[in-house]
Every structure is written in C-alpha cells, then in structure tokens.
N, CA and C atoms as an extended XYZ file, in Angstrom:
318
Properties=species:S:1:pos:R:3:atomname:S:1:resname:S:1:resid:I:1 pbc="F F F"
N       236.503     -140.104      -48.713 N   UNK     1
C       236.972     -139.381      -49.861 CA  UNK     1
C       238.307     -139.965      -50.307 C   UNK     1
N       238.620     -140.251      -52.169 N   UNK     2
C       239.894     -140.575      -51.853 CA  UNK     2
C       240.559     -139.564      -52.489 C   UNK     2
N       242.001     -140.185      -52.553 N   UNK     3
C       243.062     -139.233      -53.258 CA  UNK     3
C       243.957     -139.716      -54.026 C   UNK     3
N       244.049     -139.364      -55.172 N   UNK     4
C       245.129     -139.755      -55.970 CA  UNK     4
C       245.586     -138.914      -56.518 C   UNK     4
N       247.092     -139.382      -56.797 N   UNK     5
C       248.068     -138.894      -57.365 CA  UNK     5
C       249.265     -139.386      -58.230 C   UNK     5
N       248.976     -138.616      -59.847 N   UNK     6
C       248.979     -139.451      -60.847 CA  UNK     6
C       250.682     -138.699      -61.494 C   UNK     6
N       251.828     -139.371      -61.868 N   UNK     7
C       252.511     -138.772      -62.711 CA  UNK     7
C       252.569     -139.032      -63.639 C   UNK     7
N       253.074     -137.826      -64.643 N   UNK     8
C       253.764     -138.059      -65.803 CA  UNK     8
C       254.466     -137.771      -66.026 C   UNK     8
N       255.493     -137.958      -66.856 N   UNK     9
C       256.666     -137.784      -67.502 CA  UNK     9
C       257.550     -137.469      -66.084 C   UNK     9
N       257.605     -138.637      -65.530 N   UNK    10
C       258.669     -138.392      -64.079 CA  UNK    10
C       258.397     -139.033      -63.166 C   UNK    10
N       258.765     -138.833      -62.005 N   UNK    11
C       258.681     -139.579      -60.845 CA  UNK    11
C       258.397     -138.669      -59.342 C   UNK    11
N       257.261     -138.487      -58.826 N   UNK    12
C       257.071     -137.604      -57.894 CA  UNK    12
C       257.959     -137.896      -56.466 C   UNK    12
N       258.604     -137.562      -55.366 N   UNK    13
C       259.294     -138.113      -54.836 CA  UNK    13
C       258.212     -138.223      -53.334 C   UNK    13
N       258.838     -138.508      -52.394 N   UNK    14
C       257.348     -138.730      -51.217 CA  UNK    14
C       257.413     -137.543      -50.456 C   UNK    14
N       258.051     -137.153      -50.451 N   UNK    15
C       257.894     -135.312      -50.029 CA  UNK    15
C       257.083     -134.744      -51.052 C   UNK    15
N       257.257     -134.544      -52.215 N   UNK    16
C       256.089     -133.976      -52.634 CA  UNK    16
C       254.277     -134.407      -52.803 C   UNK    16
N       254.560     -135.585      -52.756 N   UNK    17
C       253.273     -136.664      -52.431 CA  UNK    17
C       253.113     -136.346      -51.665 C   UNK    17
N       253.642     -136.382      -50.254 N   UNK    18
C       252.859     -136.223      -48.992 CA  UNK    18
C       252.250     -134.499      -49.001 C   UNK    18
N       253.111     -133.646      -49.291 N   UNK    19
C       252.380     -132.112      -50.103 CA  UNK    19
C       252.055     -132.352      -50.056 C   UNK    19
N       251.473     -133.131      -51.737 N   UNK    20
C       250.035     -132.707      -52.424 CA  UNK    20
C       248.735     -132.973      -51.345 C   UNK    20
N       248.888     -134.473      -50.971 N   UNK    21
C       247.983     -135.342      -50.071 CA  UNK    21
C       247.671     -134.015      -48.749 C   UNK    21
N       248.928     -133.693      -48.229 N   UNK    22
C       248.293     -132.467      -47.142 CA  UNK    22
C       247.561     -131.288      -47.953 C   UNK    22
N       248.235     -130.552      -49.225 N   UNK    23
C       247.013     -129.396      -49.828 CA  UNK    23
C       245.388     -130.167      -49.927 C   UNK    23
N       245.296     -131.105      -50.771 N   UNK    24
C       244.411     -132.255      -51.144 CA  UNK    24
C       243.703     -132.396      -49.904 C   UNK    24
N       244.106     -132.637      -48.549 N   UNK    25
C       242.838     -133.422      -47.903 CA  UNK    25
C       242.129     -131.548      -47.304 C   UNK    25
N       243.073     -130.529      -47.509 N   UNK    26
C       242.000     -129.143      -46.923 CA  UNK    26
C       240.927     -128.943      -47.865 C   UNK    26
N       240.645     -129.603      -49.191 N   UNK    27
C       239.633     -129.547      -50.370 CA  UNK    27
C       238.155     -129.129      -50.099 C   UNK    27
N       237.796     -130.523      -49.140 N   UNK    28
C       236.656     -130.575      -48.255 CA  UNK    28
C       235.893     -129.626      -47.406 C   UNK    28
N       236.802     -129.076      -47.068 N   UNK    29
C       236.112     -127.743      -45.692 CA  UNK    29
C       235.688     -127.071      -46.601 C   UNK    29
N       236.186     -127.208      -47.959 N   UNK    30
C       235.236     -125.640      -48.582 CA  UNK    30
C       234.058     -126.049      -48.929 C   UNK    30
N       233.888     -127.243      -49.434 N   UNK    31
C       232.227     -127.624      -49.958 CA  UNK    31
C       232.456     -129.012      -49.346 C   UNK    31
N       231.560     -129.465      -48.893 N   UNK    32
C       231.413     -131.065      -47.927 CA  UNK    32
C       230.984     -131.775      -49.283 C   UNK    32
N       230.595     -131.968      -50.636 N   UNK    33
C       230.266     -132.824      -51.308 CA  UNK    33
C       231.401     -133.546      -52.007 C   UNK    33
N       232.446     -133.134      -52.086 N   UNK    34
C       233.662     -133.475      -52.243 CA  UNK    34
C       233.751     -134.784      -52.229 C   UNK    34
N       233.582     -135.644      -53.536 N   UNK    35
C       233.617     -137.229      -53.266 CA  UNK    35
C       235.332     -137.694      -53.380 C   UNK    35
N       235.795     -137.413      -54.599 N   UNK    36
C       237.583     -137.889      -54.981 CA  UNK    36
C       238.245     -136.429      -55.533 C   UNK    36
N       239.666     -136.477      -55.405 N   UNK    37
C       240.302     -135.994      -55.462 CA  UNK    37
C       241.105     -136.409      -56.394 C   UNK    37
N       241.386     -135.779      -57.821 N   UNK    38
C       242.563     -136.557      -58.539 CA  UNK    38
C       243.462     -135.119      -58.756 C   UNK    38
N       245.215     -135.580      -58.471 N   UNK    39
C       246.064     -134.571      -58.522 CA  UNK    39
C       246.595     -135.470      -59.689 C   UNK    39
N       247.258     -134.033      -60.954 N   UNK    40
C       247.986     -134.875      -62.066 CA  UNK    40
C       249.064     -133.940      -62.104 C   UNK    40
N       250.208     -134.907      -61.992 N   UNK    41
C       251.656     -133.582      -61.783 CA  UNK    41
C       252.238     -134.267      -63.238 C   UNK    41
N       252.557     -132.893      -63.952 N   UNK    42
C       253.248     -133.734      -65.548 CA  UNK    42
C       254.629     -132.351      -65.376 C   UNK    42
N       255.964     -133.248      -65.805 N   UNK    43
C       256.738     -132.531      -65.996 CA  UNK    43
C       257.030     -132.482      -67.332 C   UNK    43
N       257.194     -131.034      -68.295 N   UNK    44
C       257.576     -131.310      -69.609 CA  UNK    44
C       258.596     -129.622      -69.184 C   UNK    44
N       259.738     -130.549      -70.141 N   UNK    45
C       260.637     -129.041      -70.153 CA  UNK    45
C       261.168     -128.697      -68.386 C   UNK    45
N       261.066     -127.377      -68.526 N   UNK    46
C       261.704     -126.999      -66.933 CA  UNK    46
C       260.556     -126.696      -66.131 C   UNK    46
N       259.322     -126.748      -66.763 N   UNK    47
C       258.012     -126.263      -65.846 CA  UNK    47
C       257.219     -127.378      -65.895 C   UNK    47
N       256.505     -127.779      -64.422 N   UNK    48
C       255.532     -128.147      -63.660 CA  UNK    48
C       254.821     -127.701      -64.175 C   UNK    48
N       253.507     -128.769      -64.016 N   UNK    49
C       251.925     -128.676      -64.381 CA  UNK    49
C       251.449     -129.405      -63.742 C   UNK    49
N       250.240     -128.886      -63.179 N   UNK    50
C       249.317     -129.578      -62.296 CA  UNK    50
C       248.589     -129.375      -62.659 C   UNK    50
N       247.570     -130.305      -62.577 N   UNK    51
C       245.783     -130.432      -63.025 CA  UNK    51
C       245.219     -131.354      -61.385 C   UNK    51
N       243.766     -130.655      -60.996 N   UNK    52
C       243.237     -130.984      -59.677 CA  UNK    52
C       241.943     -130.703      -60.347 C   UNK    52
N       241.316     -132.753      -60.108 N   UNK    53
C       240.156     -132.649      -60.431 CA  UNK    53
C       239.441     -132.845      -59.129 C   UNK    53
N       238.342     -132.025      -59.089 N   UNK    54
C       237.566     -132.452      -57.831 CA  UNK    54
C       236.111     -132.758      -58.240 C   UNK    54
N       236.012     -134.128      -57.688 N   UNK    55
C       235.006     -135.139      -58.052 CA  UNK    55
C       233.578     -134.372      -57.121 C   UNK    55
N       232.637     -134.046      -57.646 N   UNK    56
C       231.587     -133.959      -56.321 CA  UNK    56
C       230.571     -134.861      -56.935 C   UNK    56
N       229.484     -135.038      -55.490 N   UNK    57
C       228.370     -135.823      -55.773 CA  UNK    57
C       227.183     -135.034      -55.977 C   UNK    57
N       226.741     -135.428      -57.214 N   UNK    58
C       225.364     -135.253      -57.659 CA  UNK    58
C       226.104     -134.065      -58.519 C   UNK    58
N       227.308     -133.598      -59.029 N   UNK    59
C       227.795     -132.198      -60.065 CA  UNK    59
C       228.716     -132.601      -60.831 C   UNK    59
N       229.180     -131.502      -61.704 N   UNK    60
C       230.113     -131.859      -62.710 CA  UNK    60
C       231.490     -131.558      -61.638 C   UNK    60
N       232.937     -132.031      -62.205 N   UNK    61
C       233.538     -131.887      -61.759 CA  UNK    61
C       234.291     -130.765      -61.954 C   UNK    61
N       234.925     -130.018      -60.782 N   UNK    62
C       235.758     -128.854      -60.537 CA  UNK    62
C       237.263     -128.788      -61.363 C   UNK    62
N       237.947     -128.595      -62.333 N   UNK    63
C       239.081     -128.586      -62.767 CA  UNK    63
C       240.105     -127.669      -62.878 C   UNK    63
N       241.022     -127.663      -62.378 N   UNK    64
C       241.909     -126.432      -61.870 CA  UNK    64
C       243.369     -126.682      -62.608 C   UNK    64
N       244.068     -125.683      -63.013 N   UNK    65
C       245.212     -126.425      -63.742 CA  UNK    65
C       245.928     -124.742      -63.136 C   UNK    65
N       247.323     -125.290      -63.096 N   UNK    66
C       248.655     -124.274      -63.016 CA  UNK    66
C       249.722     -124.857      -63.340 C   UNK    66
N       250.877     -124.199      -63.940 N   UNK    67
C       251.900     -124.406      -64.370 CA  UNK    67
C       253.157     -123.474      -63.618 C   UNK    67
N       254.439     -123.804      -63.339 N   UNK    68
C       255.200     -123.157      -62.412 CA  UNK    68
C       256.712     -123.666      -62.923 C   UNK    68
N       257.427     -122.909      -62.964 N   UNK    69
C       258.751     -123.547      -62.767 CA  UNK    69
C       259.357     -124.499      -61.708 C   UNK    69
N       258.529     -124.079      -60.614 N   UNK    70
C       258.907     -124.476      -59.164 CA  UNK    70
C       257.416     -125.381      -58.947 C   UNK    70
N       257.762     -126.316      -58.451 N   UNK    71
C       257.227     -127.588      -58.368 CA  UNK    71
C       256.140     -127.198      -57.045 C   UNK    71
N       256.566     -127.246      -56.077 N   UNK    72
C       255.700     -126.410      -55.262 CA  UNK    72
C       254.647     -125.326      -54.945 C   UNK    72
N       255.055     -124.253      -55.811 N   UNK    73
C       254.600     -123.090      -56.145 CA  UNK    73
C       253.091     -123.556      -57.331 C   UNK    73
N       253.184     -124.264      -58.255 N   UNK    74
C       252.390     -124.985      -58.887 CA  UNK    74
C       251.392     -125.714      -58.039 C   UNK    74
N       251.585     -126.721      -57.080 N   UNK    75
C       250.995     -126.925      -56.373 CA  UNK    75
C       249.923     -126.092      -55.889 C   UNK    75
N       250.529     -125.119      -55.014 N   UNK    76
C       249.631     -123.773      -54.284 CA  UNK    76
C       248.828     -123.334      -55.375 C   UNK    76
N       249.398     -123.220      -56.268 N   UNK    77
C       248.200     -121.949      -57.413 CA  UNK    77
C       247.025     -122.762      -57.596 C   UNK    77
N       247.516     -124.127      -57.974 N   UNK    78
C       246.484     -125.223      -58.283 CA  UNK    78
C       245.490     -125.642      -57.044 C   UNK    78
N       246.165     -125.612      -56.058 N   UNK    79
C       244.936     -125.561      -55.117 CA  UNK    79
C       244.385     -124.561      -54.356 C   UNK    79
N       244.813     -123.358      -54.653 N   UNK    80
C       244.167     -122.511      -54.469 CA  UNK    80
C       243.061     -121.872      -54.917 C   UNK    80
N       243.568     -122.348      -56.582 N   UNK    81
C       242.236     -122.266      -57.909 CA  UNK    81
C       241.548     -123.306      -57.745 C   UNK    81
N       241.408     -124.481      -57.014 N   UNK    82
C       240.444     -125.359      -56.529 CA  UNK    82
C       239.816     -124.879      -55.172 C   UNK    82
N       240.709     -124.580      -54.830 N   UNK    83
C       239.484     -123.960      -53.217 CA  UNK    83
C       238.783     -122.727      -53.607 C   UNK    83
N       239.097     -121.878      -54.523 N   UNK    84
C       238.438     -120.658      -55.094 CA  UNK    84
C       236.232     -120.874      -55.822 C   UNK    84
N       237.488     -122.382      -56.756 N   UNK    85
C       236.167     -122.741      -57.698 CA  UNK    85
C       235.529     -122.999      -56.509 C   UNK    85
N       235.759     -124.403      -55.609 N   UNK    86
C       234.683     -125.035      -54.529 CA  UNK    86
C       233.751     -123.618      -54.002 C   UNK    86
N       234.200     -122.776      -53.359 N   UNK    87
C       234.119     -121.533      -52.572 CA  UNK    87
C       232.860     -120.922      -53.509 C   UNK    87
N       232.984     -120.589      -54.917 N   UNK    88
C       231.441     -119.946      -55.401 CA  UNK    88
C       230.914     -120.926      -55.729 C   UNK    88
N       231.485     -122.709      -55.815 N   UNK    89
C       229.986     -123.076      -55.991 CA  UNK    89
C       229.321     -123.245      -55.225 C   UNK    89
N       230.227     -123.377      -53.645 N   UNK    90
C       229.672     -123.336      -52.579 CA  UNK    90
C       228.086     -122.255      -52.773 C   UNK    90
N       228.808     -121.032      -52.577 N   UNK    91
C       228.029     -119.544      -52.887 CA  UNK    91
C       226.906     -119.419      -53.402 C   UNK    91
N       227.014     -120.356      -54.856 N   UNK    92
C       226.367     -119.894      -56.001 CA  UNK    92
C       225.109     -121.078      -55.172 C   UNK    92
N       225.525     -122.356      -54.802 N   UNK    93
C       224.099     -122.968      -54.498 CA  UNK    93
C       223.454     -122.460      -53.243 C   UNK    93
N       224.263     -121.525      -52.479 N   UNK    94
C       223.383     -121.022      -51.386 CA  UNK    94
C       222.568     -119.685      -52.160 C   UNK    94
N       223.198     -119.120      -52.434 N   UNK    95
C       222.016     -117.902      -53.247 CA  UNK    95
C       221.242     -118.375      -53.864 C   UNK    95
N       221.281     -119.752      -54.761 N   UNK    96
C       219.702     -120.660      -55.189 CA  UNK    96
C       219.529     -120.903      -53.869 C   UNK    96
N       219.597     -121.621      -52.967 N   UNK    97
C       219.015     -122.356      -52.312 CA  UNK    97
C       218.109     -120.833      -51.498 C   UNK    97
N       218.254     -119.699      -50.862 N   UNK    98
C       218.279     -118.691      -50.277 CA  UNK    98
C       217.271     -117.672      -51.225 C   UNK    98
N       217.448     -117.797      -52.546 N   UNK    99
C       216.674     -117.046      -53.765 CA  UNK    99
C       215.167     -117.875      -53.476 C   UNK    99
N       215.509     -118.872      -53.360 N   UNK   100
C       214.218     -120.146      -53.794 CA  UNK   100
C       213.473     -119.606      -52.557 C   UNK   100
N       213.966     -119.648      -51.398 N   UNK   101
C       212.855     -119.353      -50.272 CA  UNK   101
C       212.435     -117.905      -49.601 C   UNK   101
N       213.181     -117.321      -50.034 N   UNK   102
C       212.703     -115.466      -49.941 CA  UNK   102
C       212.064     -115.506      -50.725 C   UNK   102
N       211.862     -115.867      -52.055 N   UNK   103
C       210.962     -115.396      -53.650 CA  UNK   103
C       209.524     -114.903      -53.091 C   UNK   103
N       208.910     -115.511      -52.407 N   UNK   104
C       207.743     -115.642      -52.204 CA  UNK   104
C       207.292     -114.742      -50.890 C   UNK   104
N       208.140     -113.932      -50.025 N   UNK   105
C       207.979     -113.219      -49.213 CA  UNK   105
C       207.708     -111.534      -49.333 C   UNK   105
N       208.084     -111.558      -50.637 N   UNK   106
C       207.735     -110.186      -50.798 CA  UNK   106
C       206.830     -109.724      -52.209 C   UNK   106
C-alpha cells in the first residue's frame, strides 16, 4: 500500500509527516482493500485543510475532507471521517454479501 503526502500552499514539517504517515498506515485494519493512500494538507488563511483519499481495489474512492485551525486536530477529524466511511463500506458489503446467501433460506 502506498502513501502520500501532498502540500499546498506551505511546507509540511517531518513531525507532521510522520503524523499523518502514522494516522495513514491504521487506514487498512478497517477494510483490507485499501490499495493507496493520498493525504492533501493545504494551508489558506489561519485554517488547515485536509483531504484523505483512499484508493480501494475493484471501488470508487473514499474522500474525506476537514478543516481546523489547529493543524493536528484536522488531521484526526479527517481520519476519522476516513475510518468511519471505510467502516460502512466495510458493513454495507457484508450485509450484500450476508443478504445474498440467507435470501433463499426462508
């Protein structure tokens, strides 16, 4: 799986890189199809923005965005609203997958 991490309008420093890269690699445990990881940190004004795309195989991709004053705090929301999305699509393909093979039992 990879990971990137993209700025704009600034310069991320390696403390917060290494962050993101530690929120970023827990992505996976929630859904194993998890192919890439793209983190986009844009500073405009006094507030942080993050955008976290999560690449899967064989689906569309997961897109999560938060904005924060605090650079960090942005971070968390943003990957938290990415482990949220992963989490029902996780869900949503086990209740197909689970719908598909009860149907016929009753």
């Amino acid at each position: 799986m990879q990971i990137s991490i993209t700025t704009r309008h600034g310069e991320a420093t390696p403390a917060i890189e290494e962050y993101i890269q530690k929120k970023a690699e827990k992505l996976p445990r929630y859904f194993d199809r998890v192919s890439a990881i793209e983190i986009i940190v844009d500073h405009q004004k006094s507030e942080h923005l993050i955008e976290c795309i999560v690449s899967i195989d064989h689906g569309e991709p997961q897109i999560s965005h938060s904005s924060s004053d605090d650079m960090y705090a942005a971070i968390d929301q943003c990957t938290d609203r990415a482990i949220r999305q992963l989490s029902d699509l996780k869900n949503k393909l086990l209740d197909l997958r689970d719908h598909r093979h009860h149907s016929g039992d009753e």
